[in-house]
KETOR-462706 format. One line per 3 residues: number of its first residue (from 1); for each residue x, y, z of N, C-alpha, C. Coordinates in steps of 0.02 Angstrom, whole numbers, plus 50000, padded with zeros to 5 digits. Example, Ala and Ser with C-alpha at 12.3 -4.5 7.8 and 13.67 -1.06 7.14 Angstrom:
! residues 2
1 = 50660 49716 50390 50615 49775 50390 50660 49835 50390 ~ 50642 49888 50354 50684 49947 50357 50645 50002 50394
! end
This chain:
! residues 110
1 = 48735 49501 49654 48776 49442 49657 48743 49387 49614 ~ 48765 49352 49604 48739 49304 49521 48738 49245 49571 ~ 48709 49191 49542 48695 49116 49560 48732 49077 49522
4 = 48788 49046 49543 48812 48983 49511 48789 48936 49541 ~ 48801 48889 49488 48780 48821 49499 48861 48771 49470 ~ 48844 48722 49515 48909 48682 49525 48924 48660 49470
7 = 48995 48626 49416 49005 48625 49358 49053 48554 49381 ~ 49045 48499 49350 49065 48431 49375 49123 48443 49315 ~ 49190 48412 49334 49227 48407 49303 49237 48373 49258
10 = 49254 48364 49202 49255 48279 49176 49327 48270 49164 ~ 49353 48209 49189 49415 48181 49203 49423 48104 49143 ~ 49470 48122 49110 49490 48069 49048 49534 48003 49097
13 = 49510 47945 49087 49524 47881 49085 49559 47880 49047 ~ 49629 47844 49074 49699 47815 49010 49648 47782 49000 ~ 49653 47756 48933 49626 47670 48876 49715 47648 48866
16 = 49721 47573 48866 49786 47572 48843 49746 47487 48808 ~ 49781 47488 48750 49778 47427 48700 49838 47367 48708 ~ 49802 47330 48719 49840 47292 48773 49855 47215 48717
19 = 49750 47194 48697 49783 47149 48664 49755 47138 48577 ~ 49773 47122 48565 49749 47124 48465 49655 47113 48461 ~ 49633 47154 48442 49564 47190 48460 49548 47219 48512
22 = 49568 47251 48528 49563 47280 48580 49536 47362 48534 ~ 49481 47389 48558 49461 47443 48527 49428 47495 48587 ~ 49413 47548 48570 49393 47610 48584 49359 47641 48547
25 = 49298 47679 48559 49262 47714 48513 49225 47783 48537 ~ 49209 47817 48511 49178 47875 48531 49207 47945 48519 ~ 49186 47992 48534 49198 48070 48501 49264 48107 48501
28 = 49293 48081 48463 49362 48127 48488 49345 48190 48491 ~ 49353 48214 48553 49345 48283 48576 49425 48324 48571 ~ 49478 48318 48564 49535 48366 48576 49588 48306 48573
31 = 49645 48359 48545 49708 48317 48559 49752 48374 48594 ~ 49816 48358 48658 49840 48380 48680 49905 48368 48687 ~ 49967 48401 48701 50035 48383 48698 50030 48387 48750
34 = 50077 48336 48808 50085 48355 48860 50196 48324 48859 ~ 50211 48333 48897 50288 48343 48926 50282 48270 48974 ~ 50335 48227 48963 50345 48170 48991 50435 48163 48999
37 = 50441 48144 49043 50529 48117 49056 50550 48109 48974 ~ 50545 48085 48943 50538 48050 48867 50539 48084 48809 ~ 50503 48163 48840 50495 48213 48776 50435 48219 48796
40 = 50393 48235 48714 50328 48266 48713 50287 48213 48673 ~ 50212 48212 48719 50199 48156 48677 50135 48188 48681 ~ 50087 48152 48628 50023 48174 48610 49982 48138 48631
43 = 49885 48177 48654 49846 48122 48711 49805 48143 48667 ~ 49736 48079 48629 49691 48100 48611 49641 48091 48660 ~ 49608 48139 48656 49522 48122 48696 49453 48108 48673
46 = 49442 48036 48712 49376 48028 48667 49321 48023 48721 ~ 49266 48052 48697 49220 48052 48747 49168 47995 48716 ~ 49138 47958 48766 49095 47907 48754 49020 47937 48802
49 = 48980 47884 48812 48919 47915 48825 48904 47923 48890 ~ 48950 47862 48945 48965 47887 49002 49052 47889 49044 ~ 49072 47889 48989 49135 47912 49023 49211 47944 48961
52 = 49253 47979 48988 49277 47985 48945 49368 47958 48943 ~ 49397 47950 48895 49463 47917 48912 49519 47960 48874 ~ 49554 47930 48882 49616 47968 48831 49679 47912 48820
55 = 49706 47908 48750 49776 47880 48745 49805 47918 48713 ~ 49845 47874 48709 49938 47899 48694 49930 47915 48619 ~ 49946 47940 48579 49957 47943 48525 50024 47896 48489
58 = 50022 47845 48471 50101 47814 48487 50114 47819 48414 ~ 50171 47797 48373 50172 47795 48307 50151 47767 48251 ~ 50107 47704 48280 50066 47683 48221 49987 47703 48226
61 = 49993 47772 48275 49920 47821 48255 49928 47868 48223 ~ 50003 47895 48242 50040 47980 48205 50027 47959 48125 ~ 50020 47896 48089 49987 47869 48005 49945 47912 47985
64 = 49883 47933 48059 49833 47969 48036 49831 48018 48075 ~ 49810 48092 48035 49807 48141 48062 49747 48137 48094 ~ 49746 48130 48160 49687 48106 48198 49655 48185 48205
67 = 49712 48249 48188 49661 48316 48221 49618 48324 48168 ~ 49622 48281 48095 49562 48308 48058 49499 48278 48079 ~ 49508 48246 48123 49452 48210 48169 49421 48218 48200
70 = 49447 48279 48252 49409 48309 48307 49341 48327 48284 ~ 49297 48300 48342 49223 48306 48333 49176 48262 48278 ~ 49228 48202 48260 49187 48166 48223 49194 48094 48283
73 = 49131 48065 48261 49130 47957 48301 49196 47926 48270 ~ 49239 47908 48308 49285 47858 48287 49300 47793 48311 ~ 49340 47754 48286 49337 47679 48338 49396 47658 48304
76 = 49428 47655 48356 49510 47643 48321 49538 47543 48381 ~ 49564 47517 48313 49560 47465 48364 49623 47423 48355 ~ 49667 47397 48388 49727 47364 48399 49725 47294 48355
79 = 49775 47315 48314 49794 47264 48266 49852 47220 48274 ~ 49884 47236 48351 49955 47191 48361 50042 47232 48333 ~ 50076 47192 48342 50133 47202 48305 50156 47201 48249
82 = 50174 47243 48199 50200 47248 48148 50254 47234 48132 ~ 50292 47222 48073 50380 47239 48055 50385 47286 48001 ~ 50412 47357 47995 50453 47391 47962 50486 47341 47900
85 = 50451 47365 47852 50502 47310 47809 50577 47339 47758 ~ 50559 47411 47803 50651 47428 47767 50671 47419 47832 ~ 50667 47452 47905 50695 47461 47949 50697 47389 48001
88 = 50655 47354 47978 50655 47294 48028 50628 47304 48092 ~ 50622 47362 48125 50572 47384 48186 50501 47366 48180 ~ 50506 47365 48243 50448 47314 48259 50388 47395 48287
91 = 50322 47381 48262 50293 47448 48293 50223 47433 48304 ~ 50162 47449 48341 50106 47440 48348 50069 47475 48286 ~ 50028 47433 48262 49985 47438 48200 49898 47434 48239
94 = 49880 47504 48215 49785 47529 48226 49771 47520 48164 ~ 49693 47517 48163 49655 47526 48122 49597 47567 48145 ~ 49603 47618 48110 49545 47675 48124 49491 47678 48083
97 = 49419 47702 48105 49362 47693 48080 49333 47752 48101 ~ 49323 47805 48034 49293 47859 48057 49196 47860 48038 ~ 49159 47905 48086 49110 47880 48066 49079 47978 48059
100 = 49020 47987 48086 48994 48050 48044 49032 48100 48102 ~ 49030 48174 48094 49037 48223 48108 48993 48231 48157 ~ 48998 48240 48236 48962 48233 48298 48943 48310 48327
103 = 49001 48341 48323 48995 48400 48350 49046 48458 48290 ~ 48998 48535 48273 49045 48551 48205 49087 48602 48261 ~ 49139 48618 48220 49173 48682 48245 49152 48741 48283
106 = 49081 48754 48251 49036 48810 48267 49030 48799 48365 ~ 49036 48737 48363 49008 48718 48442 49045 48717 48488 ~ 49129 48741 48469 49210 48728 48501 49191 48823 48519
109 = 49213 48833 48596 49205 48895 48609 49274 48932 48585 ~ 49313 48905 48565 49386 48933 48550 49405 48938 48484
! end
């Protein structure tokens, strides 16, 4: 019979950007689709040094392909409201800041 030892879960914190600087930073570890009343929407996960969170992917992040990201430092931070200047829609505007390569592929068990 083998010995386990207990394995702590780690549970993602919504982050939600609330007001113009408002930022987040740390390892994007994975992005996930999940199913909402609404459709399908996308959650990135970032792990920081003691805790980890996750947001929404909304449409002024879908700008950047955030999965070429996974496993690099990022810090993405709320720039307010925008205007569409063909469509006139109004949309939330990030600014993302990628920094080095944290963890490579080699280290993803999948």
């Amino acid at each position: 019979m083998s010995n386990y030892k207990q394995v702590k879960a780690e549970t993602f914190e919504s982050f939600k950007f609330e007001k113009v600087g408002d930022t987040i930073e740390g390892i994007l570890v994975g992005i996930e689709t999940r199913q909402s009343i609404h459709g399908t929407m996308e959650i990135a996960k970032i792990k920081q040094a003691d805790k980890c969170y996750s947001i929404i992917i909304s449409a002024g992040l879908k700008i950047y392909d955030l999965a070429d990201y996974i496993g690099y430092d990022i810090q993405i931070t709320y720039e307010g409201e925008k205007t569409n200047a063909k469509t006139k829609r109004k949309y939330k505007s990030y600014n993302l800041g990628v920094g080095e390569k944290v963890i490579n592929n080699d280290d993803f068990p999948f």
